[in-house]
N, C-alpha and C positions, 0 to 999 in steps of 0.2 A: 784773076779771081778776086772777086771783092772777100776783105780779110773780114777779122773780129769784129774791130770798131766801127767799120760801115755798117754791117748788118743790124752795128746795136744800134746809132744814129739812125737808121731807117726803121728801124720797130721804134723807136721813141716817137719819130717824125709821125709815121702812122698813127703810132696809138692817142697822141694828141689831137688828131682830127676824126679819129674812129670810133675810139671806144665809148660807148654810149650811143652810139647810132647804130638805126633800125636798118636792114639788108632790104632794098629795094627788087635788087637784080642782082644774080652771079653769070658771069660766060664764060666759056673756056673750050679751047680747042682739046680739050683732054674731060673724054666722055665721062671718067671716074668722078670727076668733080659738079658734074651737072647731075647726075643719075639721078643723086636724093628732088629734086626739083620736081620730079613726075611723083615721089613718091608722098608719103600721108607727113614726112617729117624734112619739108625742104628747107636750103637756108634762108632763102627769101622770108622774111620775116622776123627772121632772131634778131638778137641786136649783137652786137661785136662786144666782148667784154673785156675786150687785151688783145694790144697785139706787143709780144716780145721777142728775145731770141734766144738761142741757144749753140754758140760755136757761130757756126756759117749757116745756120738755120734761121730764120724767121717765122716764124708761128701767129696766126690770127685764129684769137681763139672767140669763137661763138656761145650763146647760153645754147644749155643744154648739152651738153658736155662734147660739142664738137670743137675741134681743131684742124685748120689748114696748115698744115706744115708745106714751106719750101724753100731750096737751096737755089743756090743763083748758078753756083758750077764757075763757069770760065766770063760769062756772058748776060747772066742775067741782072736786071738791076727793077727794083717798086719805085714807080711815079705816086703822087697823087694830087687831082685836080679839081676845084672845084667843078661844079655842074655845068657842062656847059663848055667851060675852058678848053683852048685848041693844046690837043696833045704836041711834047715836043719829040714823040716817035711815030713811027710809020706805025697804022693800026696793024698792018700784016704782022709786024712782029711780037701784037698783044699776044699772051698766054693765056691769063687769067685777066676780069673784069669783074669789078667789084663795086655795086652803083649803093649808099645810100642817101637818103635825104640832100646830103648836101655835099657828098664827095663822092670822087670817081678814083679808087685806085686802082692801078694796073701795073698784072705781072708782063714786063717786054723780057723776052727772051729765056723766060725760066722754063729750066728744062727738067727739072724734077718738083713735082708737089704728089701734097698727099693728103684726104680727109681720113683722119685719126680719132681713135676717143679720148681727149684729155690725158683722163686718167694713165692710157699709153704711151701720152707724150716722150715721157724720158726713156722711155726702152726704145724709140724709134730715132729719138732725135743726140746730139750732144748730151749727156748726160749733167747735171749743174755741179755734179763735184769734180768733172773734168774742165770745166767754162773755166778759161781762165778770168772772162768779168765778171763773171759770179761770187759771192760773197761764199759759197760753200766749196772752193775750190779745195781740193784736198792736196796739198804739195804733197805729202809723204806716198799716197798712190802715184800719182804720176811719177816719184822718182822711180818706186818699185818696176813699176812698166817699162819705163827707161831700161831698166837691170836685167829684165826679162828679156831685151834686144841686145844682146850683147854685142853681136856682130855687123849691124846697122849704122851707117853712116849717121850721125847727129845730126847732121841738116836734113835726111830723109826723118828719121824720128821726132823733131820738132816742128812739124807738120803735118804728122800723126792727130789726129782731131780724138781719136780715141785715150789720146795722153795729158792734150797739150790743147785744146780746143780755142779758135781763133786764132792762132796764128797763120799766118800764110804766106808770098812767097818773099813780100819785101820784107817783113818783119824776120822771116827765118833768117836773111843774110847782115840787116840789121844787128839783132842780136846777137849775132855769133861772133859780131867784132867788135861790140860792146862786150863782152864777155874776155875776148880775146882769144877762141878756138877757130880751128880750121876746122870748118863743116863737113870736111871730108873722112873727119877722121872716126872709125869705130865706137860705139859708145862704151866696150871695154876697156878705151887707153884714158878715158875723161873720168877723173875722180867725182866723186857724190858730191863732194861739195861743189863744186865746179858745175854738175848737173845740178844741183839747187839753184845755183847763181844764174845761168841761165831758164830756169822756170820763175826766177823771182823779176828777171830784168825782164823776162817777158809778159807776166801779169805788170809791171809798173808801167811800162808801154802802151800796152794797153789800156790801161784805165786812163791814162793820162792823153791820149788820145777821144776818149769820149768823155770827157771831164766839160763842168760849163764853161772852163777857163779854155778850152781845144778852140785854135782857131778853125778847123775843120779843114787843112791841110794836113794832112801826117806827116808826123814830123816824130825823129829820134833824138833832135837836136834840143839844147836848150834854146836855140836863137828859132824864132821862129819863121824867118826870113825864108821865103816856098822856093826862095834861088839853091839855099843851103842846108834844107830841113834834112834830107835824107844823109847818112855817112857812105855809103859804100852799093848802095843799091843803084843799076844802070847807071854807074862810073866805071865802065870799064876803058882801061888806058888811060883814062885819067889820075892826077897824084890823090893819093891818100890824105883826109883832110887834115890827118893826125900827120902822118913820117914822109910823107910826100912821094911813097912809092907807087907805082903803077897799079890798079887796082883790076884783078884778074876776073874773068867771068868764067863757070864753066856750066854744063848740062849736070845735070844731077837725079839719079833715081831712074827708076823705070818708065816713068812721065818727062824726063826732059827739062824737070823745071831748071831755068837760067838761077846760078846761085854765084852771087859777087863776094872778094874778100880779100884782103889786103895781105899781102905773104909776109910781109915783115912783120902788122900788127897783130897776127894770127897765127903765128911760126906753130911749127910740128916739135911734139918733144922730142925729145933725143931717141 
């Protein structure tokens, strides 16, 4: 699942070639998004005035107070091409198409979108005081929420988008051994400040990932060498880059997500 900083790098990407251009054409295998087209208020014609994000959302917002919200899920990812330019995916997997003047982008493989009115944005989308690349992020709610799960594993709750927005599943096991917890463990045995520590190291991640200094490899490392960038994510059996112990994988959550972490530098309290 494409995490925070992809989605923000791809709404940046967009919106540099977007915003300010007039809607040629929309297509989409998903009728909700074509309807307005027949009607007196199509998007054919608006012009694009932002495209940003919000969590694992991406949002192209048109004048007149529309918004395309969409999430990518496991699978989906936004090209975009000049006019003309041969796509680097099979057209079968376009979702959405999006022609104007002088670009073509396209949603491959996006399994959830949505025309919204702006002004609903945030009640549909991430909220910006949960984003953790948002300048309004609020730590003291997310820890409350945190408190409010008492009996939830930490590595299922920091992947909570309703907490913890943007993170996803290399950054969950990432941080948890930067931090030095075992993600398995209830969020009643981890003290507040420990959960701050882990909501601070994962806003610094984040941002430092989509920073103009980000070589656009992710990376938790300070070396940014793409041999060595990750600590503990798909290492498993391999030594710890820290204590050199074998580095453990397990399923995690009702979804299954694979979650790595080093038993030594992540020990269980007493």
């Amino acid at each position: 699942m494409p995490e925070g900083d992809t989605i923000h790098r791809a709404a940046k990407t967009l919106a540099r070639a977007l915003s300010g251009q007039r809607v040629l054409r929309i297509d989409s295998v998903y009728p909700a998004l074509t309807r307005l087209e027949e009607s007196e208020t199509p998007i054919r014609g608006r012009t694009i005035a932002d495209v940003f994000s919000r969590g694992k959302h991406l949002i192209i917002r048109f004048s007149g107070d529309l918004c395309l919200r969409t999430h990518m899920r496991m699978s989906g990812s936004w090209h975009i091409y000049r006019r003309g330019e041969k796509w680097r995916r099979s057209r079968s997997s376009a979702r959405i198409v999006l022609e104007t003047d002088e670009w073509t982008a396209i949603g491959f493989s996006v399994p959830d979108a949505a025309l919204v009115a702006c002004e609903q944005i945030e009640s549909s989308t991430v909220r910006s005081s949960v984003d953790l690349l948002s300048e309004e992020f609020d730590e003291d709610a997310a820890l409350a929420q945190m408190a409010a799960l008492p009996g939830r594993e930490i590595g299922e709750v920091l992947l909570d988008q309703r907490i913890a927005g943007g993170v996803g599943n290399v950054f969950k096991s990432e941080i948890m051994f930067l931090a030095g917890v075992d993600p398995f463990l209830p969020v009643q045995l981890i003290s507040t400040g420990k959960r701050r520590e882990l909501l601070r190291i994962a806003r610094r991640l984040l941002l430092a990932n989509v920073s103009p200094a980000a070589s656009g490899i992710r990376t938790t490392r300070t070396a940014l060498d793409p041999r060595a960038s990750l600590w503990v994510y798909k290492r498993k059996d391999k030594p710890c880059r820290r204590c050199g112990t074998a580095v453990r994988m397990a399923r995690q959550g009702s979804s299954s997500r694979s979650t790595y972490w080093c038993p030594e530098c992540q020990m269980r309290p007493d």
